[in-house]
C-alpha positions in Angstrom: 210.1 22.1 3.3 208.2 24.7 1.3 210.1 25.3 -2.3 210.2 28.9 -3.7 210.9 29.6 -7.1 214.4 31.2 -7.8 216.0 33.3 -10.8 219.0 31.6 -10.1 219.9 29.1 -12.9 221.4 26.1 -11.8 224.5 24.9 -13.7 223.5 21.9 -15.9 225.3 18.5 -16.5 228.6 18.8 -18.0 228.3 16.0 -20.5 225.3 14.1 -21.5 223.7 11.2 -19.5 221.8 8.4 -20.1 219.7 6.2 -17.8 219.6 2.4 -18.1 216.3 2.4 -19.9 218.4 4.5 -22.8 220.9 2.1 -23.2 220.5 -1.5 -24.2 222.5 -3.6 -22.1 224.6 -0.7 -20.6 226.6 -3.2 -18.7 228.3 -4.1 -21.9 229.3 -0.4 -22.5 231.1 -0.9 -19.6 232.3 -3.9 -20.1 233.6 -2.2 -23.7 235.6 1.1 -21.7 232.6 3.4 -23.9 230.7 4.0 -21.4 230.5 4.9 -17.1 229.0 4.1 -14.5 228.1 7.4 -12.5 225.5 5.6 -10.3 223.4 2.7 -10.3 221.1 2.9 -13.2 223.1 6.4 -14.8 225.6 6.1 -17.3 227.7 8.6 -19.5 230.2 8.5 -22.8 233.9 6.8 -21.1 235.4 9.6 -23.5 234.0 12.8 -22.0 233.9 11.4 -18.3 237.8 11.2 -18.5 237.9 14.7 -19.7 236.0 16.3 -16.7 237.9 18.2 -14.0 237.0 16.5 -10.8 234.7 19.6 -10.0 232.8 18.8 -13.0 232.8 14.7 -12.3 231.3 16.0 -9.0 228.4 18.2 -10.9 227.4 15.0 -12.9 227.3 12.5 -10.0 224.8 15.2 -8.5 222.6 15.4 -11.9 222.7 11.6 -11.6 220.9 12.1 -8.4 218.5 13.7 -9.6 217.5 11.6 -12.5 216.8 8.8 -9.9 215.7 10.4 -7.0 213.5 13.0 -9.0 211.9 15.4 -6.2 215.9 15.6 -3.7 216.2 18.4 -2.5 220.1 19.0 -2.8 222.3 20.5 0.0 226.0 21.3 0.8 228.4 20.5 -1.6 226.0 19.1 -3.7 224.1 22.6 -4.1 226.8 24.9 -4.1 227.7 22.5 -7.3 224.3 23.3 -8.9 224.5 27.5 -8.0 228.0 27.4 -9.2 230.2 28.0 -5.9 233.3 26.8 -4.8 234.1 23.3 -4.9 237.1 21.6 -4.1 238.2 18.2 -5.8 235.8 15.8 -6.2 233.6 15.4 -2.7 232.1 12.0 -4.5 229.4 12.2 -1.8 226.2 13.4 -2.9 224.4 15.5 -0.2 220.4 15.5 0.1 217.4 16.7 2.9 215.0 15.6 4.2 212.5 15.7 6.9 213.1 15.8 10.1 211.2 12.1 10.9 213.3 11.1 8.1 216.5 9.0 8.2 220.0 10.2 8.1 222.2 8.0 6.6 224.8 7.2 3.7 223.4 5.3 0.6 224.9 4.2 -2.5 226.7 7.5 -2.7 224.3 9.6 -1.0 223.8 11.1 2.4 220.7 12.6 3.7 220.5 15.1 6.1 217.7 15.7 8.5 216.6 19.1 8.5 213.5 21.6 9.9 212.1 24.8 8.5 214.9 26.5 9.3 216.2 26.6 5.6 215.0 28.2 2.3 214.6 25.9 -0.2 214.7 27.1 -3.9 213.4 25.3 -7.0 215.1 26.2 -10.7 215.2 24.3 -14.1 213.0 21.6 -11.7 215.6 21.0 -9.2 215.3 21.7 -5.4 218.0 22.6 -3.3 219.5 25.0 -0.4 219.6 28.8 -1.2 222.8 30.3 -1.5 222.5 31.7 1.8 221.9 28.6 3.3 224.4 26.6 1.3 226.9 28.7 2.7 225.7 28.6 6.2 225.7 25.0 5.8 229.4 24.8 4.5 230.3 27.2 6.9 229.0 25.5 10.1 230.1 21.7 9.2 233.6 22.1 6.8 236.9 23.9 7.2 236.9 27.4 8.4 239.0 28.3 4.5 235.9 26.2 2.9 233.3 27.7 5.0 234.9 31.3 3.8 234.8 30.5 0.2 231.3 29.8 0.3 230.5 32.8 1.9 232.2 35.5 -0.5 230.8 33.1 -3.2 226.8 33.3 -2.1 227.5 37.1 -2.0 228.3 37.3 -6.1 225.9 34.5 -6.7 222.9 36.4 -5.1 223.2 40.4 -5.4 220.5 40.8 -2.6 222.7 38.4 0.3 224.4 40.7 2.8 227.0 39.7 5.4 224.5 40.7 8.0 222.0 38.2 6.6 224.6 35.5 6.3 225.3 36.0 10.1 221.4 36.2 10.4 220.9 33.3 8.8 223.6 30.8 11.1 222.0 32.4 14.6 218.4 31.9 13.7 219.2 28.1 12.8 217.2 25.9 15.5 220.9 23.7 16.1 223.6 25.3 17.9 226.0 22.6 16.2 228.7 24.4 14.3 227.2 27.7 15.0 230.5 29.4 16.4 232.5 27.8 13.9 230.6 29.3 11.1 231.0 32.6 12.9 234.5 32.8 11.7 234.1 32.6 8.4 230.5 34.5 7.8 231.7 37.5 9.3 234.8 37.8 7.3 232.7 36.8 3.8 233.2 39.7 1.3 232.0 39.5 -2.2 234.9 41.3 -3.4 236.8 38.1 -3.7 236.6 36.7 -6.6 237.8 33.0 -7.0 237.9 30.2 -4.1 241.8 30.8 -4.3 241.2 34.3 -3.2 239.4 33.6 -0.5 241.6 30.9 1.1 244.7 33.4 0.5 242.9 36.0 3.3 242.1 32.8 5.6 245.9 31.9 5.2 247.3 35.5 5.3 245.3 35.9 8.2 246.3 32.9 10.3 249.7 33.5 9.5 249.4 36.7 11.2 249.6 39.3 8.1 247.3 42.4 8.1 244.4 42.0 5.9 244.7 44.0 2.8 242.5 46.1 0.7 240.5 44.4 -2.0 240.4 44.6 -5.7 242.3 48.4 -5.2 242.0 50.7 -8.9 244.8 52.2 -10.5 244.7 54.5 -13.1 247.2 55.2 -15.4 248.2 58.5 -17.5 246.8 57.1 -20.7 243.8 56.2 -18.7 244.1 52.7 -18.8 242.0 50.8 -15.1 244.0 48.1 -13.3 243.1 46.3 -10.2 245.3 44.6 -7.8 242.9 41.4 -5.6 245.2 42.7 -2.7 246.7 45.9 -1.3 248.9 46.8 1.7 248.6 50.9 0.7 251.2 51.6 3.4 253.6 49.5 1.8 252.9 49.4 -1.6 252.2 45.8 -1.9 250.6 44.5 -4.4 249.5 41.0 -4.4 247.6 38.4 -7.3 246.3 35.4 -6.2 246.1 33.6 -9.8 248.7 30.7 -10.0 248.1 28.3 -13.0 244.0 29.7 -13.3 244.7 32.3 -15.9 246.9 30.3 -18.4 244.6 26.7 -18.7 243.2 28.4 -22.0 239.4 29.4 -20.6 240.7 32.6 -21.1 242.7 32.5 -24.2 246.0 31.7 -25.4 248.5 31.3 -22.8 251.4 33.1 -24.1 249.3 36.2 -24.7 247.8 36.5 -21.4 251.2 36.0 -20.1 252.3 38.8 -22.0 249.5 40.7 -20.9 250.0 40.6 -17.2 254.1 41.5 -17.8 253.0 44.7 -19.3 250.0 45.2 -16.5 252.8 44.6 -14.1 254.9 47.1 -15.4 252.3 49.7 -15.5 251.2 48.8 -12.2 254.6 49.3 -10.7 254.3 53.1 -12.5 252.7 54.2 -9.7 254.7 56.1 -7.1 252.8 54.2 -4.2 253.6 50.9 -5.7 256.7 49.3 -4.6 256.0 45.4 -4.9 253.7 43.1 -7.5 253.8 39.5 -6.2 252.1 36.1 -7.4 250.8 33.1 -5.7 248.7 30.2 -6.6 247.5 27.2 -5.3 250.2 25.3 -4.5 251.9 28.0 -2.5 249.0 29.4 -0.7 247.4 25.5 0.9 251.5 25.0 1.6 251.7 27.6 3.4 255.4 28.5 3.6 255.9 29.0 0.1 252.7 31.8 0.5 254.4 33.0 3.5 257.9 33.9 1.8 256.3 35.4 -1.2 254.9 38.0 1.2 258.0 38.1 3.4 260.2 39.3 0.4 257.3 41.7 -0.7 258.4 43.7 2.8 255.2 42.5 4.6 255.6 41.6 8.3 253.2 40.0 10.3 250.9 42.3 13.3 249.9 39.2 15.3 251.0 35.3 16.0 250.7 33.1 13.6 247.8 30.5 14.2 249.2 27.0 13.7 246.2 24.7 14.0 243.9 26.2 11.4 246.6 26.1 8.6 247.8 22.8 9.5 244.2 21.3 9.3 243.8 23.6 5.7 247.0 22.4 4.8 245.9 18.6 5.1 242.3 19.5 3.4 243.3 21.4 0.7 246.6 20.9 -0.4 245.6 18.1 -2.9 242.2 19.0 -3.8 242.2 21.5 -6.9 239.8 24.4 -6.4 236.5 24.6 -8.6 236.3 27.3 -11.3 232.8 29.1 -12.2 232.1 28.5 -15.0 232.8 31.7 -16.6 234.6 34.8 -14.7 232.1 37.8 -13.9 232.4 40.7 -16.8 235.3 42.7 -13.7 237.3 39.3 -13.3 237.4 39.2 -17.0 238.1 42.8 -17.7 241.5 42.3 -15.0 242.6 39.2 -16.8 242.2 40.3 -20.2 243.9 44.2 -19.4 244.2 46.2 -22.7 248.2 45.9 -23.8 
């Protein structure tokens, strides 16, 4: 598997960590509660491994990896960690390839994947792993249609040169047919324009309930000249929706109470406009429940165009419901400009 060199910047290690030959007797760190055990021979500070979101926890087992297995080249989950994409809880399982004569099996923590030359392999701050393009192709063809989804409208903002078209590329040159329809689904549906994971299961989910898809990230103007954008549209009805839930008030952004304040008064300037009737709210909770989503939208006006498709949300519901989505770790320069609105 040829490596090319990439512009893209892997995310580092969220806290510190230290290999066995660092610590003397390590074992009675543990012993103590200071330290962790993140893999066999990898330990970290008790302290700041309790203070990780499970994302994060997740991004640290993988940069264990690598301080033992220098040379992995890192796949699925365990890439999209590194470029910064979607992920969902903690996966736990660290994902490697290799070559084809190699073994594929589940080590200590780690899987490895037997793979061709069917992938592009990048190499940045002296890591190797899947390209964005293939990451999502990956995630696409072997996880849940909502997950595959969010990987795709992620590898679009992580690399400004991936296309849709190249995404779909991408899954029907692969030598395997496994997965291959499946990833269909959600590559030809990816879109850049949204912006978080939560965003991008809330289309899978208004889709499968049987809403018409909305416009994205729609401008509105006001008289003072003042830009607000909406993540979702229905134009004909005046619908306005925001998938944000908890995401804008855990402080990355600033105080709660004034960001709170600020969308009130962006509200109230968005319902200004003569051809907005409606600005409604969902977050995680009610969008991987489903029902609560599905109201929300309901009261708005919205009616669904087509049956709703039970067995996608009730597998979504069951993979999602309890896993907390991964946040970038900071919002692109437009994400921050519609959470932080001028008052």
């Amino acid at each position: 598997m040829p490596l090319i060199a990439a512009s893209t910047i892997v995310r580092p290690s969220p806290i510190p960590l230290l290999c066995w030959t660092d610590v003397p007797h390590p074992e009675r760190g543990v012993a103590a509660g200071v330290l962790v055990k993140v893999r066999h021979g990898v330990y970290a500070s008790a302290r700041l491994w309790k203070a990780l979101a499970p994302w994060d926890r997740y991004l640290a087992r993988v940069h264990a990896v690598a301080l033992v297995l220098p040379g992995a080249v890192f796949c699925c989950e365990s890439a999209a960690a590194l470029l910064g994409m979607p992920i969902f809880g903690d996966p736990v399982i660290v994902h490697i390839l290799v070559e084809r004569s190699g073994t594929a099996r589940l080590v200590a923590g780690v899987r490895s994947h037997r793979a061709g030359h069917d992938r592009t392999i990048i190499e940045s701050n002296g890591l190797a792993l899947t390209s964005p393009a293939d990451t999502a192709i990956d995630l696409a063809r072997h996880r849940h249609p909502s997950v595959g989804r969010s990987a795709a409208d992620a590898a679009l903002r992580v690399d400004p040169v991936l296309t849709r078209d190249l995404l779909i590329a991408g899954n029907e040159a692969r030598a395997s047919s496994r997965g291959r329809n499946i990833a269909r689904w959600a590559l030809t549906r990816s879109t850049a324009l949204a912006e978080t994971a939560l965003e991008s299961v809330s289309l899978c989910v208004i889709e499968w309930l049987g809403f018409p898809a909305p416009e994205l990230q729609a401008v509105f103007r006001s008289e003072s000249g003042t830009e607000d954008r909406g993540d979702t549209l229905w134009r004909s009805l005046g619908i306005v929706g925001e998938a944000d839930g908890d995401l804008k008030y855990d402080g990355r952004f600033g105080d709660a109470a004034t960001i709170h304040r600020r969308q009130h008064l962006r509200d109230r300037r968005l319902r200004s406009h003569a051809e907005v009737n409606a600005v409604v709210h969902w977050g995680w909770g009610d969008t991987t429940s489903v029902t609560p989503l599905q109201h929300i939208l309901l009261g708005a006006g919205l009616r669904p165009i087509a049956p709703e498709q039970s067995a996608p949300l009730y597998s979504m519901r069951r993979e999602l419901s309890t896993r907390a989505p991964h946040r970038l770790t900071a919002p692109s320069e437009s994400a921050r400009e519609h959470l932080a609105a001028e008052e």
